[in-house]
C-alpha positions in Angstrom: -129.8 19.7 41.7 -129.0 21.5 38.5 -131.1 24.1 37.5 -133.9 23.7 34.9 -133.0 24.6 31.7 -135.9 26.5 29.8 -137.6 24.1 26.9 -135.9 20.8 28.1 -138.7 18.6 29.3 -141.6 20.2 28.1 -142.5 20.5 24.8 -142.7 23.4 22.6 -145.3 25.4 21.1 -144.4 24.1 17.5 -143.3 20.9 18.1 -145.9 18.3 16.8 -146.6 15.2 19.0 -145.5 11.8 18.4 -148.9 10.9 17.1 -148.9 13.3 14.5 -145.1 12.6 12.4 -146.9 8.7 12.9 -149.9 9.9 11.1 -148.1 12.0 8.6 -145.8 9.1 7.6 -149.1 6.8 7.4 -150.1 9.1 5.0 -146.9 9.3 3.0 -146.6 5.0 3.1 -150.2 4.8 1.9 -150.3 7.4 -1.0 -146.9 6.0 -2.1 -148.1 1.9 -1.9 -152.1 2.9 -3.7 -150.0 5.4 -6.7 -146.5 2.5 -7.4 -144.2 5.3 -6.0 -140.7 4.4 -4.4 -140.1 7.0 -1.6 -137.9 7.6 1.3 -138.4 10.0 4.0 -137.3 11.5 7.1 -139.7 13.8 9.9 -138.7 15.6 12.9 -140.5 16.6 15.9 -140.7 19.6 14.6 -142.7 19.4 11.9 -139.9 19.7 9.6 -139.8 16.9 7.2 -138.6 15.7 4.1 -139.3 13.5 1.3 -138.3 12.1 -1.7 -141.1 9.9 -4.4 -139.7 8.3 -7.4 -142.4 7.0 -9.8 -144.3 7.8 -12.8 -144.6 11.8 -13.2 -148.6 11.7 -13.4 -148.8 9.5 -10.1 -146.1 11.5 -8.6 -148.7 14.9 -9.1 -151.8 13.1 -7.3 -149.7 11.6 -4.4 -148.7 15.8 -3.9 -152.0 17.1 -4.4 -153.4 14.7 -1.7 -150.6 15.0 0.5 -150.4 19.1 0.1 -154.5 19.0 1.0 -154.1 16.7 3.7 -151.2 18.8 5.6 -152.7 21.9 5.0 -156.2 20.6 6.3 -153.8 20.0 9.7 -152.3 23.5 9.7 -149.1 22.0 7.3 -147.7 22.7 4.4 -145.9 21.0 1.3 -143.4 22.2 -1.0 -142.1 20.9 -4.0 -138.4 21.7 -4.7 -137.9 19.2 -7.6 -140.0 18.4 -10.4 -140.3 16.3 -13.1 -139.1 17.7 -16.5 -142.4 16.9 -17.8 -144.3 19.1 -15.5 -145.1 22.7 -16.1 -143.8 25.3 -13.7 -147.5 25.8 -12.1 -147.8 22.1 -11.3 -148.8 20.3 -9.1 -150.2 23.2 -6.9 -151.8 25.5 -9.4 -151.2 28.7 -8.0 -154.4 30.8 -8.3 -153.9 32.7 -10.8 -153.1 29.8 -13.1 -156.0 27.7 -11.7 -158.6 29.8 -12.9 -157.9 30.5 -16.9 
């Protein structure tokens, strides 16, 4: 019998459950489908994820904004390393001291 190697077999203290990568990609399918956006994306156990949405630039910003609130609302995040040309450096999460002007 070989020796029990530590992490193998249980899970670890940030890896997200099964359930929850189904219930982020849920998410992802159903803001895409209700804004017309194409996307692709790819989610680990982890928690690390990425994606990609292709669509008109307005839709593209409320698909983020919902997304953002509901993976921070579970402890997540969302970050936006490509924008649109059209969208202002502050956009689509208004940092604060933008948001209040």
């Amino acid at each position: 019998m070989l020796p029990r190697q530590a992490g193998i077999g249980r899970r670890r203290k940030n890896q997200r459950p099964a359930a929850e990568i189904d219930k982020s990609a849920t998410a992802i399918a159903k803001s895409a489908k209700v804004r017309q956006l194409r996307f692709k994306t790819l989610l680990q156990a982890t928690g690390i994820g990425f994606l990609k949405l292709e669509g008109d630039p307005a839709n593209l910003r409320f698909s983020l904004l919902d997304l953002r609130e509901q993976f921070e609302s579970n402890a997540g995040s969302l970050v936006v390393l490509h924008r649109p040309a059209e969208w202002r450096p502050s956009m689509p999460g208004e940092a604060p001291v933008t948001r209040y002007r």
